[in-house]
C-alpha positions as CSV (number, residue, x, y, z in Angstrom):
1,X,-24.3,-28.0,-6.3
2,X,-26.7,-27.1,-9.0
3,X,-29.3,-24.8,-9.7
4,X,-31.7,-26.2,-8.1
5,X,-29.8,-27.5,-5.0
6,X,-28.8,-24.3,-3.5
7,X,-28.7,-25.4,0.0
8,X,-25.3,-27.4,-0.6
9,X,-23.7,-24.4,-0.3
10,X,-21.8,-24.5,3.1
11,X,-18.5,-24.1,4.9
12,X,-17.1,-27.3,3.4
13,X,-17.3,-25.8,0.2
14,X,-16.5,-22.1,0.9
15,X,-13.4,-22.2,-1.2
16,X,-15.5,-23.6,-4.2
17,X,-17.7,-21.4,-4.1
18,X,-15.6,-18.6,-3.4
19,X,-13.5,-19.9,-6.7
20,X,-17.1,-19.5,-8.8
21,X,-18.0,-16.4,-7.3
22,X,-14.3,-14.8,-8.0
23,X,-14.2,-15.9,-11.7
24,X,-17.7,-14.3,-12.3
25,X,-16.2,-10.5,-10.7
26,X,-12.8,-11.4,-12.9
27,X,-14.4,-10.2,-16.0
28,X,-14.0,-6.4,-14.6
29,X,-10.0,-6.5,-14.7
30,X,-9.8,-8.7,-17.2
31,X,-11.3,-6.3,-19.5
32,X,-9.4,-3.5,-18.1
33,X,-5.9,-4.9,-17.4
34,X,-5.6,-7.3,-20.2
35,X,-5.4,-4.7,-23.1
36,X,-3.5,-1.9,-21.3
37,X,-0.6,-3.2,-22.9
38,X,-2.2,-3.2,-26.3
39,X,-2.7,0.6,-25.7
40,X,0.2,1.5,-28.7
41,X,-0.8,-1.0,-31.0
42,X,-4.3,-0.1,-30.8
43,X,-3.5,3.6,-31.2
44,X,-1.1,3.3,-34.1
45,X,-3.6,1.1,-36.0
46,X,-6.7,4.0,-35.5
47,X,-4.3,6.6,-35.7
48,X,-5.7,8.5,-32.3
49,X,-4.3,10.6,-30.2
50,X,-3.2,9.0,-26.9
51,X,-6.4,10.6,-25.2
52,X,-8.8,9.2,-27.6
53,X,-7.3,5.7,-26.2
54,X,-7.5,6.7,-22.4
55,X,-11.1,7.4,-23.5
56,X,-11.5,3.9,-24.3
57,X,-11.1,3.0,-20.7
58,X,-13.1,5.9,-19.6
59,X,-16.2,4.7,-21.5
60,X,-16.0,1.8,-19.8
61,X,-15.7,2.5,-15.8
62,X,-18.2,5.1,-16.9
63,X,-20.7,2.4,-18.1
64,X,-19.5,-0.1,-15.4
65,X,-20.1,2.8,-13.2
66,X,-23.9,3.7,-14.1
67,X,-25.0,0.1,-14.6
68,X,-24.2,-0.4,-10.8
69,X,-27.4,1.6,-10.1
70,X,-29.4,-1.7,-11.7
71,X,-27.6,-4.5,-10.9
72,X,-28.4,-4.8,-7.7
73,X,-32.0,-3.6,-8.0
74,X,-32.7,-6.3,-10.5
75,X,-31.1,-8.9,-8.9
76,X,-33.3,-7.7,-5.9
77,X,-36.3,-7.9,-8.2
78,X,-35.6,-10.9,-10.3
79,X,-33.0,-13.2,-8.5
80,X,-29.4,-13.3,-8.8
81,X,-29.4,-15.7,-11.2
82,X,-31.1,-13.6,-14.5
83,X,-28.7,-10.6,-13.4
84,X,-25.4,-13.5,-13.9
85,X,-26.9,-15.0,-16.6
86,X,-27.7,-11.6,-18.6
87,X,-24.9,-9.7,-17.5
88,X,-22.8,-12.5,-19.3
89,X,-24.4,-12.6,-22.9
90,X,-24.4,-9.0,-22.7
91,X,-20.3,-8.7,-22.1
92,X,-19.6,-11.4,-24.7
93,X,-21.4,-9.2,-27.8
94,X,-19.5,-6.6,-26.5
95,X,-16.7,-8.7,-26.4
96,X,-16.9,-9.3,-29.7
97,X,-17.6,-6.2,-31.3
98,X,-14.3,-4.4,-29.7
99,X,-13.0,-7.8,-31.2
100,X,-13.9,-7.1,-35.0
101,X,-14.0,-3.0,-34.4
102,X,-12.5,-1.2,-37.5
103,X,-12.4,2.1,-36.0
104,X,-12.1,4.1,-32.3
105,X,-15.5,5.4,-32.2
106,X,-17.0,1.5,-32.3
107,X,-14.3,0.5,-29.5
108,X,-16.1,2.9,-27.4
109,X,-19.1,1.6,-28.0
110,X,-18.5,-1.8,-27.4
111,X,-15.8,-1.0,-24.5
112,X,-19.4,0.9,-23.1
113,X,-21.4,-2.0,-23.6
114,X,-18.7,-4.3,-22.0
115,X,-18.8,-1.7,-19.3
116,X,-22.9,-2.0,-19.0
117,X,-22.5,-5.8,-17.9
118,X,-19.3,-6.4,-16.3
119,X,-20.4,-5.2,-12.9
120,X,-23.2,-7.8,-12.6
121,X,-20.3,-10.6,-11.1
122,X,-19.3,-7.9,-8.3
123,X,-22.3,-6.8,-7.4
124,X,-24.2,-9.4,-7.1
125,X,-21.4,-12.0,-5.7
126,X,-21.6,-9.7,-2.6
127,X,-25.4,-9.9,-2.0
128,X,-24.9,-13.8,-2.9
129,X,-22.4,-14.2,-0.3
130,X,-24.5,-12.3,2.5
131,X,-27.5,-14.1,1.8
132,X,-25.6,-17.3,2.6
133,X,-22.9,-16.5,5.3
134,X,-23.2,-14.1,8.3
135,X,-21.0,-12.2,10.6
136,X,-17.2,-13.9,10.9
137,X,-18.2,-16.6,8.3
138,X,-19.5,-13.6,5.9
139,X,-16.1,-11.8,6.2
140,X,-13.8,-14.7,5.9
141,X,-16.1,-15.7,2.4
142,X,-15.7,-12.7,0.9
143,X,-12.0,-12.5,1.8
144,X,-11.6,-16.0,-0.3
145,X,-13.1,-14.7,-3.1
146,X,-10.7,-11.8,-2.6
147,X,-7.7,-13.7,-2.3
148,X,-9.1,-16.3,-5.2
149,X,-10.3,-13.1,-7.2
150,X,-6.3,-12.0,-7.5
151,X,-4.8,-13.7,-9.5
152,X,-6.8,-12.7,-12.2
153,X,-5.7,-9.2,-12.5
154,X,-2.0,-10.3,-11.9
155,X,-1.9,-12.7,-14.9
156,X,-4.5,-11.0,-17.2
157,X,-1.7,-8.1,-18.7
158,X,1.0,-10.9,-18.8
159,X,-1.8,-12.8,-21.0
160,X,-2.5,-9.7,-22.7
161,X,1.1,-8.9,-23.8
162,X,1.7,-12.4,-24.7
163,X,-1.4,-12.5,-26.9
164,X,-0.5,-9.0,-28.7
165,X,3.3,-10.2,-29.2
166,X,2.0,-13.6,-31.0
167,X,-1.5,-12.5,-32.5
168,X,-2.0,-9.0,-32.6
169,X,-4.4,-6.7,-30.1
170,X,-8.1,-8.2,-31.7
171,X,-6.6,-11.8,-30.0
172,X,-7.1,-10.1,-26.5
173,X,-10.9,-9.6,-27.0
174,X,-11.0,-12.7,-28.9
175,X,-9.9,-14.2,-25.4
176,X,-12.6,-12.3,-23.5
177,X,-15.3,-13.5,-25.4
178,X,-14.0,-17.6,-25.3
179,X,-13.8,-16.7,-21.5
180,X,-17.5,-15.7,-21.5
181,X,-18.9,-18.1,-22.8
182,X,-17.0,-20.3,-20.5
183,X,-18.4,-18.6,-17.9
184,X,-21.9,-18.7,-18.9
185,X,-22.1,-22.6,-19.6
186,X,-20.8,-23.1,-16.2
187,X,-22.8,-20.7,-14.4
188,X,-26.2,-21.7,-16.3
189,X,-25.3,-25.4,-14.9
190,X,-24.1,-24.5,-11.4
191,X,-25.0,-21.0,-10.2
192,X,-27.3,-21.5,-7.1
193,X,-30.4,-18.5,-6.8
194,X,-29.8,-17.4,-2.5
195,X,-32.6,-15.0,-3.0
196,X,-36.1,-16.9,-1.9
197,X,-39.4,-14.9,-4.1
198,X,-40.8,-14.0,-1.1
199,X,-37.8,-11.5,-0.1
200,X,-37.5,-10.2,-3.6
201,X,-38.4,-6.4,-3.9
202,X,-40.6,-5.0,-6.6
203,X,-38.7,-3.4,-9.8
204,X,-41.1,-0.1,-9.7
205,X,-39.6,3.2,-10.5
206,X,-41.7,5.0,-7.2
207,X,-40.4,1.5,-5.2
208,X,-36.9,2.0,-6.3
209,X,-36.7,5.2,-5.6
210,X,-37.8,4.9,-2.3
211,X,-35.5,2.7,-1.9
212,X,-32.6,4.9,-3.6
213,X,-33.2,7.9,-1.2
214,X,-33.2,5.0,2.0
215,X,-29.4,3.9,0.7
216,X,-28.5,7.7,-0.1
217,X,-30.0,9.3,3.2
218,X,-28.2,8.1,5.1
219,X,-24.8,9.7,5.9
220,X,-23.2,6.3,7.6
221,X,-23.6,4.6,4.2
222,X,-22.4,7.6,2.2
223,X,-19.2,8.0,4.1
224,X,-18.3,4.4,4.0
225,X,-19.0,4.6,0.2
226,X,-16.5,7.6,0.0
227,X,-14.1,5.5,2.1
228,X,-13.8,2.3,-0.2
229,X,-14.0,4.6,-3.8
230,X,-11.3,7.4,-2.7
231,X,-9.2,4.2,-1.8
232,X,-9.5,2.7,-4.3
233,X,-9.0,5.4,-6.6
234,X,-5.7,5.6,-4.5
235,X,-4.5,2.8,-6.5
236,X,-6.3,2.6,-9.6
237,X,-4.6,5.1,-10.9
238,X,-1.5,3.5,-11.7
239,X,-3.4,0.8,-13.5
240,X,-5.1,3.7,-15.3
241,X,-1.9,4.8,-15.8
242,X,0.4,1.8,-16.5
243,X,1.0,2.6,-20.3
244,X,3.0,5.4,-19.3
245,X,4.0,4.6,-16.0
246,X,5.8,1.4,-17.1
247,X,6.9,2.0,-20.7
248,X,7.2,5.8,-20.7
249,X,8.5,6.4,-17.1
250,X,9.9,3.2,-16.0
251,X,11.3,1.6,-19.5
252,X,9.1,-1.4,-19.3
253,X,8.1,-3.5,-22.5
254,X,4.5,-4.9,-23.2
255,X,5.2,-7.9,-22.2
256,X,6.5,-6.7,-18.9
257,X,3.4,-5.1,-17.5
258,X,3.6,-8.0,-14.7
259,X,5.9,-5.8,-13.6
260,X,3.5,-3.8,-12.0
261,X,0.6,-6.3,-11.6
262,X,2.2,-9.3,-9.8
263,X,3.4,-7.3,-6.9
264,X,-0.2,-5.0,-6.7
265,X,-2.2,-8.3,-6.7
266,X,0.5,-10.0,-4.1
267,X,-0.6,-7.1,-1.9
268,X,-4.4,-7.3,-2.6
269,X,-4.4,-11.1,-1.7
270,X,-1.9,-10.9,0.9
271,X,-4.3,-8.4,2.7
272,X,-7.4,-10.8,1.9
273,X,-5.8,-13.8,3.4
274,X,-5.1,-11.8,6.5
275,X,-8.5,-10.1,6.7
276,X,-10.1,-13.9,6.8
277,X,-7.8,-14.4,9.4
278,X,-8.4,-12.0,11.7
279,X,-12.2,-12.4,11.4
280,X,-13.7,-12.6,14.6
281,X,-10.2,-11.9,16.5
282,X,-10.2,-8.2,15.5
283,X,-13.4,-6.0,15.5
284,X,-14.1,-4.6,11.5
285,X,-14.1,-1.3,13.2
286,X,-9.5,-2.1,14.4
287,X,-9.1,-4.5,11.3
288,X,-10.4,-0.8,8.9
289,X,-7.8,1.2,11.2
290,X,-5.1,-0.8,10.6
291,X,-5.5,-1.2,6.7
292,X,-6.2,2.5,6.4
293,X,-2.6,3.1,8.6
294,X,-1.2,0.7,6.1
295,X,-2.3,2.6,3.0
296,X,-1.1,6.1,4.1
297,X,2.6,4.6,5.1
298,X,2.7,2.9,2.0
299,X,1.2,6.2,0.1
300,X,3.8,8.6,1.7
301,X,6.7,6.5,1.4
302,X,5.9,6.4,-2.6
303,X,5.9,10.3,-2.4
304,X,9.3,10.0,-0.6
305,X,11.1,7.2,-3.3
306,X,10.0,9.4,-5.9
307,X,11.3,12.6,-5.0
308,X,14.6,11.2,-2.9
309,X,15.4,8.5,-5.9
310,X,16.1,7.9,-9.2
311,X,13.4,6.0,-11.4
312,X,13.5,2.2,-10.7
313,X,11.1,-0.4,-11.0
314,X,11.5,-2.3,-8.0
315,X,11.2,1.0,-5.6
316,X,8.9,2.5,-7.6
317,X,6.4,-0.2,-7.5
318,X,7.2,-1.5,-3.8
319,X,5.1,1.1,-2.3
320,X,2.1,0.1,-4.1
321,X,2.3,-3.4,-2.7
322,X,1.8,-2.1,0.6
323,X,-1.3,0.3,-0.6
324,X,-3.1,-2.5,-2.2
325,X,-2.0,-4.7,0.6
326,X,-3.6,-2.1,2.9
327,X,-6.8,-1.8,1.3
328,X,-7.8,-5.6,1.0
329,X,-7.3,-5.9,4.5
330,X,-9.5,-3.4,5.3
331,X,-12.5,-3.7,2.2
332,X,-14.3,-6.9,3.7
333,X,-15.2,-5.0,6.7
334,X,-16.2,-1.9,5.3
335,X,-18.6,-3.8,2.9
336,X,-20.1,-6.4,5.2
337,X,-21.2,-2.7,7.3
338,X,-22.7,-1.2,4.7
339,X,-24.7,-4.2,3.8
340,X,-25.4,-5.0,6.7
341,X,-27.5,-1.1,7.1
342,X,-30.0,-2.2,4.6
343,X,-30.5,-5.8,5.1
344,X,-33.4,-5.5,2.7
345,X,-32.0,-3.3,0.3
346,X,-28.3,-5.3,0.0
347,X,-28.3,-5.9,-3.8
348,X,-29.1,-2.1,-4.1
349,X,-26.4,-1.5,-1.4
350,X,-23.6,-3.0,-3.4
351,X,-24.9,-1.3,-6.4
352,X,-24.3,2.3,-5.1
353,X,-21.3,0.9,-3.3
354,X,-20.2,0.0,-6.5
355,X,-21.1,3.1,-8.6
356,X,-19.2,5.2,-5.8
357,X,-16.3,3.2,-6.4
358,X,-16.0,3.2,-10.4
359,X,-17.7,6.5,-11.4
360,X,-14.7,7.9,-9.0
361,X,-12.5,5.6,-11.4
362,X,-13.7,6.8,-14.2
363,X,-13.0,10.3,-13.0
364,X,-9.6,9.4,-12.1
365,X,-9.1,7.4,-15.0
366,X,-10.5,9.6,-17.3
367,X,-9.2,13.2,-16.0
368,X,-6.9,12.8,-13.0
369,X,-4.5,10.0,-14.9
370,X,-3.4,12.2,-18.3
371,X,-2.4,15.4,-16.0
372,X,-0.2,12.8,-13.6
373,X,1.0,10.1,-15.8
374,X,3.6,12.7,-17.3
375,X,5.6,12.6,-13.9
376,X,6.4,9.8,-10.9
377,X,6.2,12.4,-8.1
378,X,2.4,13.0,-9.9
379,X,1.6,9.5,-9.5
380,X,2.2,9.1,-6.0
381,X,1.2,12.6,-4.7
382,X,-2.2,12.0,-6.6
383,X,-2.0,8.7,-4.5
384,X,-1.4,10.1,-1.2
385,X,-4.3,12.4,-2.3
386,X,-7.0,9.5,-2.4
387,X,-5.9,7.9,0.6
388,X,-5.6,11.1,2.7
389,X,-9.6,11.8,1.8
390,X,-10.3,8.6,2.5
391,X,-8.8,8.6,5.5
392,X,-10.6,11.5,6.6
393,X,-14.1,10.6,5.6
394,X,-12.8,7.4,7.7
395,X,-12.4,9.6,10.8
396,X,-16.1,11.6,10.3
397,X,-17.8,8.0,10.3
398,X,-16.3,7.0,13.0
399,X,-16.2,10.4,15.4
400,X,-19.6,11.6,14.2
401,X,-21.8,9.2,12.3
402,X,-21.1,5.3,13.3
403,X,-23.5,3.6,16.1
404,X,-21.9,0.7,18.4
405,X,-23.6,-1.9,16.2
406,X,-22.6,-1.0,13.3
407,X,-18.4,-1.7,13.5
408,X,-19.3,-4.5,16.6
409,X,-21.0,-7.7,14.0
């Protein structure tokens, strides 16, 4: 498979390819998860308040968020391949500077500019693997790169508190950046372009935003977009919060942060493998149903160990197993329907998907995550929270706003 062969890409090599495409969308968690448990170091060595280092992470899902608008655009405009390509020079300078930064104002500059690029791998991945696969075959794809995808974000803080033990904090970024590079050799060599010239769309601000208010008006799309970022959120929040959660609430060390990650990730690719499984058998519209149910059991049974037990690791973090477990089943089907509104407009469609997703992050990151972090019953009724509204503007799609062919493919 090589740049110019782009045709070899097929169902004989679906894991392959699914391998590439989940090492591209890696670079989002492994920029997040792998220096949460550097948090202390780098806050004693800037001598910041805690905040000013939960801004650090802010800054980033805030840039991740915005740059979602463009990714998809351009790589409607340009190809996918540029948008890759570009997206991964961009995150190694940034990896870089937060490498060599001497004070907290240039980490969030470069956490920002990190932030700017990362999103390029998951946005475009998704448009790559609907221009290539359809229906069943579409869903069981991106459910391999879900499953393949994983194991990133459950080994990147064990890295990262192995790295900060031996070397010091500035090793983690140092890490990021070799990985880039990495990246970008391969991906120059092998990255097919799925997107033919003649289907490309023009990058005109009166195009674009035509085709912004086509996404955006329509209410189907805007509910399912509300459905995977309130999820989402759900669950993010304890990685926003796993400084505190683990070391302040739970007595974990920094190099325990697997603690939390291993079983999250078990459930996220647990819930993948069965969502590529069950493609075809079950429609998207029972398989969402079922990893919605899963989320809220998992959700109020966290609300229930915290308030009916005393603090433990292995109950405390059980429940989130099932939550993440809940939404990776469900995902692949929401996201192959939204795509699937615009099949013109897809890169543009993950973008905005994606913005939904991580400027509700950010927010949760950002705001939500310092008022909750101080107690375990505030973590999980934050959780229940998310997943109760997504539930709900679940139930409005599908009572008042979803046609037959939209929940059926």
């Amino acid at each position: 498979m090589t740049a110019r062969d782009p045709g070899r890409v097929g169902h004989r090599r679906s894991w392959t390819f699914a391998a590439l495409l989940a090492s591209l969308a890696m670079l989002g968690p492994f920029a997040v998860d792998m220096y949460l448990p550097a948090f202390g170091a780098i806050q004693a060595e800037f001598g910041v308040a805690p905040i000013a280092m939960q801004q650090t992470l802010s800054a980033y899902m805030i840039a991740f968020a915005v740059m979602m608008l463009w990714h998809g655009a351009l790589a409607d405009a340009l190809g996918r391949r540029p948008v890759v390509l570009g997206g991964l020079a961009v995150f190694a300078v940034g990896s870089l500077g937060c490498a060599i930064a001497g004070n907290i104002e240039s980490r969030w500059l470069f956490r920002a500019l990190q932030g700017v690029s990362a999103g390029a791998g998951v946005v475009v991945g998704r448009a790559v693997i609907r221009d290539r696969y359809h229906g069943a075959e579409a869903q069981r794809m991106m459910s391999h790169v879900t499953l393949v995808f994983g194991i990133g974000p459950a080994v990147a803080p064990i890295v990262g508190g192995i790295l900060l033990n031996v070397m010091g904090w500035r090793s983690i970024f140092w890490f990021l950046l070799a990985y880039t590079v990495t990246l970008l050799a391969v991906f120059a060599r092998v990255l097919p372009e799925t997107l033919p010239r003649a289907q490309r769309q023009p990058l005109h601000p009166a195009a674009l935003w035509r085709s912004y208010r086509t996404v955006l008006g329509r209410p189907a799309f805007l509910l399912l977009a509300l459905v995977t970022a309130l999820s989402f959120c759900g669950w993010f929040l304890y990685i926003a919060s796993a400084p505190y959660f683990l070391s302040g609430l739970l007595g974990v060390s920094t190099l325990g942060f697997g603690w939390l990650f291993i079983p999250m990730i078990t459930g996220i690719m647990t819930g993948a493998f069965v969502s590529g499984r069950i493609a075809g058998r079950l429609s998207p519209l029972r398989t969402v149903n079922i990893g919605l149910a899963i989320m809220a059991v998992g959700a109020t049974v966290n609300v229930l160990v915290c308030h009916l037990l005393p603090p433990g690791v292995a109950w405390n973090i059980a429940p989130i197993l099932v939550c993440t477990l809940g939404w990776a089943l469900a995902m692949p089907s929401i996201t192959l329907t939204m795509l699937d509104l615009f099949p013109t407009l897809r890169g543009m469609t993950a973008s905005l998907q994606g913005f939904a997703q991580f400027a509700l992050g950010a927010v949760a990151a950002g705001s939500v995550s310092p008022l909750l972090s101080r107690s375990l019953p505030g973590l999980a009724w934050g959780m229940l929270a998310f997943i109760a509204a997504s539930s709900a503007s679940w139930l409005v799609y599908c009572r008042h706003v979803r046609l037959p062919t939209e929940v059926s493919g």
